[in-house]
N, C-alpha and C positions, 0 to 999 in steps of 0.2 A: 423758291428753294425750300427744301423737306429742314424740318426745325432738326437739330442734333443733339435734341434733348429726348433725355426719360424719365418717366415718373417711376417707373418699375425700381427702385431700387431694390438691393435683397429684402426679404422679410426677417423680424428679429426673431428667435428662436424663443421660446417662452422660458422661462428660468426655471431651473429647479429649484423647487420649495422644499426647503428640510423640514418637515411640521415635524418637529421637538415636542417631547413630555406629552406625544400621544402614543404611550407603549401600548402592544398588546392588550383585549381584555380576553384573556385568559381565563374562563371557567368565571367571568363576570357578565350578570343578566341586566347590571345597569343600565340604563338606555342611555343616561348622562355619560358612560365612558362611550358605549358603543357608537351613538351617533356621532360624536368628532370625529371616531377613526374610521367610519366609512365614509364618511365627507372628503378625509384625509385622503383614502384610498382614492378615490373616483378624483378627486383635483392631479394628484399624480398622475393618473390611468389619463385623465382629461389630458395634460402636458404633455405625456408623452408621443400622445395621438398625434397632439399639434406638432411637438418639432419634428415628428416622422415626415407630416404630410409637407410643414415646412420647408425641410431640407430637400425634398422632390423637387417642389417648387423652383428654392432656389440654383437649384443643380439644372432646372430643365429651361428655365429662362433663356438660359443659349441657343436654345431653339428659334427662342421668339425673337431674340438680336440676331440671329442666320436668316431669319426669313425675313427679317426687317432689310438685312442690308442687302440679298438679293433683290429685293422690291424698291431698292434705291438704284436701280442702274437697269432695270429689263421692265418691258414696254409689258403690262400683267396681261393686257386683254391679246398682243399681239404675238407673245411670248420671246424667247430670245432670238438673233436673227444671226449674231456673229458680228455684227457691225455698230454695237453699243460702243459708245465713248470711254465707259468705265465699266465694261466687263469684264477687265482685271480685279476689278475686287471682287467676284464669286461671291461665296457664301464664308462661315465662317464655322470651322469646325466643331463639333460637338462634346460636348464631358462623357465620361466613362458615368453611366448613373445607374447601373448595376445592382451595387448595394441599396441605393436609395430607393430605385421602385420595391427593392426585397423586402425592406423595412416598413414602406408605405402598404404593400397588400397585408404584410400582417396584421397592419392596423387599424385595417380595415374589418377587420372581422375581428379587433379586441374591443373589448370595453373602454369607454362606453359605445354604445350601440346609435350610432347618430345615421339613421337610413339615407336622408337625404343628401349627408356631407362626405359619407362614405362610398356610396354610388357614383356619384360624381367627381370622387378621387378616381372610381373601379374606370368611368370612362375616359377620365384623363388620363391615365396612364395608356388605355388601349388607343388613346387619338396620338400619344406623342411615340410608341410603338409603332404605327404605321408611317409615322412620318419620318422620323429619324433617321431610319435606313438611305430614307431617298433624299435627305439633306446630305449625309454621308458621301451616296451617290455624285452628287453636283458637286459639291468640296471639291472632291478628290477631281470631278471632269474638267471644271474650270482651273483647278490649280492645277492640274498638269497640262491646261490648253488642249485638250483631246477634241475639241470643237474645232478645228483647226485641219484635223484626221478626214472628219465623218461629215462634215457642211453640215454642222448643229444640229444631225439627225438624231442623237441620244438627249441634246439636252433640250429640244422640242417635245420627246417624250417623257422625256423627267418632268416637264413645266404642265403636261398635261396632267400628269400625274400630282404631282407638288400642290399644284394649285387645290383641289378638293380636298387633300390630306392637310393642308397649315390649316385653312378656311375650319377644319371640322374641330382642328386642335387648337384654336386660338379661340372657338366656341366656347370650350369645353374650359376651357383656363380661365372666359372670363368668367362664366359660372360656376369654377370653382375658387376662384380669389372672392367671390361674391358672399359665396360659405361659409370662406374661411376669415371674412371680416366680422361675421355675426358669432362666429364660435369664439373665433380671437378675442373681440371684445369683450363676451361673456366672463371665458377663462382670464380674463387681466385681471377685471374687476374680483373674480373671486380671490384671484392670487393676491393680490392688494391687500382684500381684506384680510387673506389668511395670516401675513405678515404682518399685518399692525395687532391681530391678536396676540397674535405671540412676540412682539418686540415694541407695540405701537408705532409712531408715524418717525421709524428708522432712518439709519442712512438706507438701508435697503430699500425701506418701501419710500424715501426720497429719488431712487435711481428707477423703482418699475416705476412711481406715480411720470418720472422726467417722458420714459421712453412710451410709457402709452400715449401721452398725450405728442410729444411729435409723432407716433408713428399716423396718429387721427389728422396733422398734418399732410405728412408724406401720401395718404390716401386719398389729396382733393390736388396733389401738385398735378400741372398740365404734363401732356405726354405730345408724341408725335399726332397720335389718335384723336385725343381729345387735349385740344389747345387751347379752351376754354375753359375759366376756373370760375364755379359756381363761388360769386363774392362770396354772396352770405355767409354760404358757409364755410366758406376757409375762412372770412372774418371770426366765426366763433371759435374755430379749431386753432386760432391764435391766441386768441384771447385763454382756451383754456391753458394754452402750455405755459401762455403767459404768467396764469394762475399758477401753474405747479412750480416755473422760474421762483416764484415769491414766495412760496411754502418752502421751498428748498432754501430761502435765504433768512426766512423764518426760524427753520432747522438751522443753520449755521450762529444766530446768536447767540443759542444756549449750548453748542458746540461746536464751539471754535475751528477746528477741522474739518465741520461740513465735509462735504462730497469733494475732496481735492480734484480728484480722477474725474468728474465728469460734470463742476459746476462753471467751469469758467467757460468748457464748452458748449455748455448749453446754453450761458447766456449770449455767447457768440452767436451762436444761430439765431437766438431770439429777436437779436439787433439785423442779420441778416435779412430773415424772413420776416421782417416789419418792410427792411426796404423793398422786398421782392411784394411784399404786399403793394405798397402806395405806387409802385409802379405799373403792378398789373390792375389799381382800381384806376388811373390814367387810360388805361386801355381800356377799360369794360372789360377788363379778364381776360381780354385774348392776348399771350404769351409771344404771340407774331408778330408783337407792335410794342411799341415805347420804351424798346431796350430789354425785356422784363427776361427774355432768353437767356441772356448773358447772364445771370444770378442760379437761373435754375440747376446747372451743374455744380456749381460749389456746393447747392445746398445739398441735392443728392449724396456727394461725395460727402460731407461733412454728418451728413445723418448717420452714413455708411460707419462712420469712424466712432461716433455713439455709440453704436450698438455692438463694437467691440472693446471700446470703454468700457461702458455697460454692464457687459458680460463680466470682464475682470472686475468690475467695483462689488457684483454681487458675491462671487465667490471671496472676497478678503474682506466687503464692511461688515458690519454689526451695529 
């Protein structure tokens, strides 16, 4: 039986940074004002990049759950026949993402200039562009049973078609979540630092220090694909959040108030994904044995509710 777990949760969108009391240098040749504020400029310019290519991301996913769930009921090498068990579930229809690819090509060609991550945006969009359509296509033929009409002669040619288009565009996805974890991570850390300069180690920089390090979890959790969780390293990607759980409780003795919005839930998960731990080191990591299944959607679901904590804690702490 196919696991009914995903690792893909959405991606969190990078926060905007207000860098404060770096006005304009206006008719000034200091280098000491000028290099903050192009620093300034380009971490913006960087963020903005990220939650363009971000919101792509998380807008085009639905693609990758439509092709997932048609690949749970039709035989891939032998294609549909009309005689599947669970051919009523089809595919699953797709988002309006319109705006998002609009936003994401412009991004592509702003500042910063990042060749490899931007390429690799330019072909994912043109891989989820070819397919889309003919996701569309199949939605619509098995949801209105039109296989039914023609003895599966349109959706035999959809599957021949389908199959090289998802194959070209779940390529391209994964090489571009690959990009986008080495850009991600860079841009955290500078965000991080730029908020503890100007406020030191806040409630803010308590809520991005919280969300970077689960999201270094959520990046090693098993999926349907890969149902194998490298120990090691999710042992460390525990430990570190573990770490920032403790700096965050750190932060709460000399302010009482701590992180109301988002500290009890992240020690929830912490206690969580300890048990989703010891359960998957009983297995050697594989997710398909010792119960270890049954935890992996709370956590997802639970991450999910983070990062819209998160979002609200940033725009109201200090």
């Amino acid at each position: 039986m196919a696991l009914s777990i995903s690792r893909r949760a959405g991606l969190a969108l990078a926060g905007s940074v207000l860098l404060m009391g770096l006005g304009p240098a206006l008719a000034q040749k200091d280098q000491r004002v000028a290099a903050p504020r192009e620093e300034a400029d380009d971490l913006q310019a960087s963020i903005a990049k990220s939650n363009a290519y971000t919101s792509l991301m998380n807008r085009t996913l639905r693609a990758v759950q439509s092709w997932g769930r048609y690949r749970s009921w039709v035989d891939m090498r032998r294609g549909p026949t009309g005689n599947e068990r669970y051919i009523s579930y089809g595919l699953y229809s797709l988002y309006d993402v319109t705006s998002e690819i609009a936003k994401a090509e412009q991004a592509t060609d702003a500042q910063p200039r990042l060749p490899e991550l931007d390429d690799t945006m330019r072909r994912y969009i043109a891989a989820y562009q070819r397919l889309a359509p003919l996701i569309t296509r199949a939605e619509r033929y098995y949801e209105r049973k039109d296989y039914r009409d023609d003895a599966m002669a349109e959706g035999r040619a959809l599957h021949r078609e389908m199959v090289p288009a998802a194959e070209a565009f779940l390529e391209q996805r994964a090489a571009l979540e690959s990009h986008m974890r080495t850009f991600k991570g860079d841009l955290d850390q500078r965000e991080l630092a730029a908020i503890e300069a100007r406020e030191g180690k806040s409630a803010r920089w308590q809520i991005r220090n919280i969300m970077i390090n689960a999201r270094a979890v959520m990046d090693l959790m098993p999926s349907n694909d890969r149902p194998v969780v490298d120990m090691a390293s999710f042992d460390r990607a525990v430990a570190q959040f573990s770490a920032a759980v403790r700096e965050m409780d750190r932060f709460k003795e000399t302010n009482p108030q701590g992180v109301s919005i988002m500290d009890s839930q992240a020690s929830s998960w912490l206690g969580k994904i300890r048990d989703f731990r010891d359960k998957l080191a009983r297995s050697r990591g594989d997710v398909r044995r010792g119960g270890a299944g049954n935890d992996a959607n709370w956590i997802v679901s639970s991450y999910n509710t983070m990062v819209t904590l998160s979002d609200t804690a940033m725009r109201t702490s200090r």
